[in-house]
C-alpha positions as CSV (number, residue, x, y, z in Angstrom):
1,X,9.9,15.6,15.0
2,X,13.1,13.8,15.7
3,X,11.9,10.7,15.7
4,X,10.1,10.7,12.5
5,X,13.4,12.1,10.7
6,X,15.0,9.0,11.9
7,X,12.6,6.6,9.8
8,X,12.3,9.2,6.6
9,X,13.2,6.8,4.1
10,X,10.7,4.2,5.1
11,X,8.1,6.6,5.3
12,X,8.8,7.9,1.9
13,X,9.2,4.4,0.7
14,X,5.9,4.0,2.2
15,X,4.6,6.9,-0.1
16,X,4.0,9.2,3.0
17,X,4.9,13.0,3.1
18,X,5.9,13.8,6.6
19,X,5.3,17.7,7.2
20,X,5.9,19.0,10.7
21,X,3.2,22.2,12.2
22,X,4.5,24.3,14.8
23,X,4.1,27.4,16.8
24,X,7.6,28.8,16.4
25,X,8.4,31.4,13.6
26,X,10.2,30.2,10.1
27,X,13.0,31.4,11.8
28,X,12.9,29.1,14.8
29,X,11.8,26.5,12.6
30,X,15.2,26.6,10.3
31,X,17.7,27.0,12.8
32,X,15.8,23.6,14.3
33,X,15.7,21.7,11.4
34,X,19.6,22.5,10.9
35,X,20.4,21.3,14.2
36,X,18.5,18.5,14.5
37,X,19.0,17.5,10.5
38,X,15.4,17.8,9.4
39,X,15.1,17.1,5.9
40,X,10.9,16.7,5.8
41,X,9.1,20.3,5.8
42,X,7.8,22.1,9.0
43,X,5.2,24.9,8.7
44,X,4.8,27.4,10.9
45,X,1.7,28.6,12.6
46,X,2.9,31.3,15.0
47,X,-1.3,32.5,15.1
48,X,-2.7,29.1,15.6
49,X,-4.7,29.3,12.5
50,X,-3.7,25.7,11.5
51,X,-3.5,24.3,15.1
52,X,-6.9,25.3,15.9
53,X,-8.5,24.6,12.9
54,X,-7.7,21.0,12.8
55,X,-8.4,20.3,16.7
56,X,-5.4,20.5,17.6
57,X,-5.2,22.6,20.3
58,X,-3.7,22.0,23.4
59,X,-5.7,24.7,26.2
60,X,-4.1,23.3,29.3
61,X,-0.7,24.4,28.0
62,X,0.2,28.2,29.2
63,X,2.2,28.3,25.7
64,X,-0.5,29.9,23.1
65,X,-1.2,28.0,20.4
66,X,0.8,24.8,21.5
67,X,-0.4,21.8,20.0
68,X,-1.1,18.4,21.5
69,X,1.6,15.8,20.3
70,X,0.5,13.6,17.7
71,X,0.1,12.6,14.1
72,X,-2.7,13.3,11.3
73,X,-2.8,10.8,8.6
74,X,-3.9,12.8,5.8
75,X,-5.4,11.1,2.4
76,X,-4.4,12.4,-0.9
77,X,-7.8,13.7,-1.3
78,X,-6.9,16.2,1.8
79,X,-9.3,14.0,4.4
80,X,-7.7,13.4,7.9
81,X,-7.8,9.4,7.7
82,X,-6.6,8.6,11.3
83,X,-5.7,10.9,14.1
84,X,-2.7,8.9,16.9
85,X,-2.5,10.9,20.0
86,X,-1.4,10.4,23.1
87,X,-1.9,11.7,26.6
88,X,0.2,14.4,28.3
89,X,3.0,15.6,26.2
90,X,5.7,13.5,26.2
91,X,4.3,9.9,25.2
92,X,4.0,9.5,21.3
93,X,3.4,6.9,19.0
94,X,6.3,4.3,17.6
95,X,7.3,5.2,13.7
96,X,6.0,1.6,13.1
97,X,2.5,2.2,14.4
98,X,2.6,5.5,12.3
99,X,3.4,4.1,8.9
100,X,1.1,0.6,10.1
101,X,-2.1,3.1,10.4
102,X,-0.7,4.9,7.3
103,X,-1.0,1.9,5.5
104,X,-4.7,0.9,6.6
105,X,-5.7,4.5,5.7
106,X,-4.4,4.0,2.2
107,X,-5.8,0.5,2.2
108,X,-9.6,2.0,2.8
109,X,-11.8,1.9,-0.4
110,X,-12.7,5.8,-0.5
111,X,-15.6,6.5,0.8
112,X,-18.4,8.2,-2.0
């Protein structure tokens, strides 16, 4: 989530809306996001409703609910474009490879 913060303005130059999903409460959430200078909004999903709905699930973790590490490139018209993930839990993908595959998804003709 760091890392994303530190490349804000050329994603939002980009036209993309960063949104962080998390386990942790609101509460967590906002005393992160103060620390670490978060400007880009981070949900909460201390259920898993979100994390398991969109796959995200990671069920080798003994945290509940903890999601793999990654990015969803989501369209405007609410379609996951491109899913980057990586393996394990500490590798992720480069900001540039992020906006680059956020660029090809917006670059696709929509599909009827």
């Amino acid at each position: 989530m760091v890392q994303l913060q530190r490349d804000s303005k050329k994603f939002k130059e980009a036209g993309v809306q960063i949104v962080g999903l998390s386990p942790d409460s609101v509460d967590k959430l906002k005393k992160f996001a103060k620390q670490k200078s978060i400007t880009y909004p981070l949900l909460a999903d201390p259920d898993g409703t979100a994390i398991k709905s969109l796959g995200l699930q990671n069920k080798e973790s003994k945290k509940k609910f903890l999601p793999h590490p990654g990015v969803l490139i989501i369209g405007t018209d609410g379609v996951v474009d491109e899913k980057l993930f990586k393996e394990g839990h500490k590798a992720r993908h480069d900001n540039k490879a992020i906006l680059a595959a956020a660029k090809a998804a917006e670059a696709e003709p929509a599909t009827p």
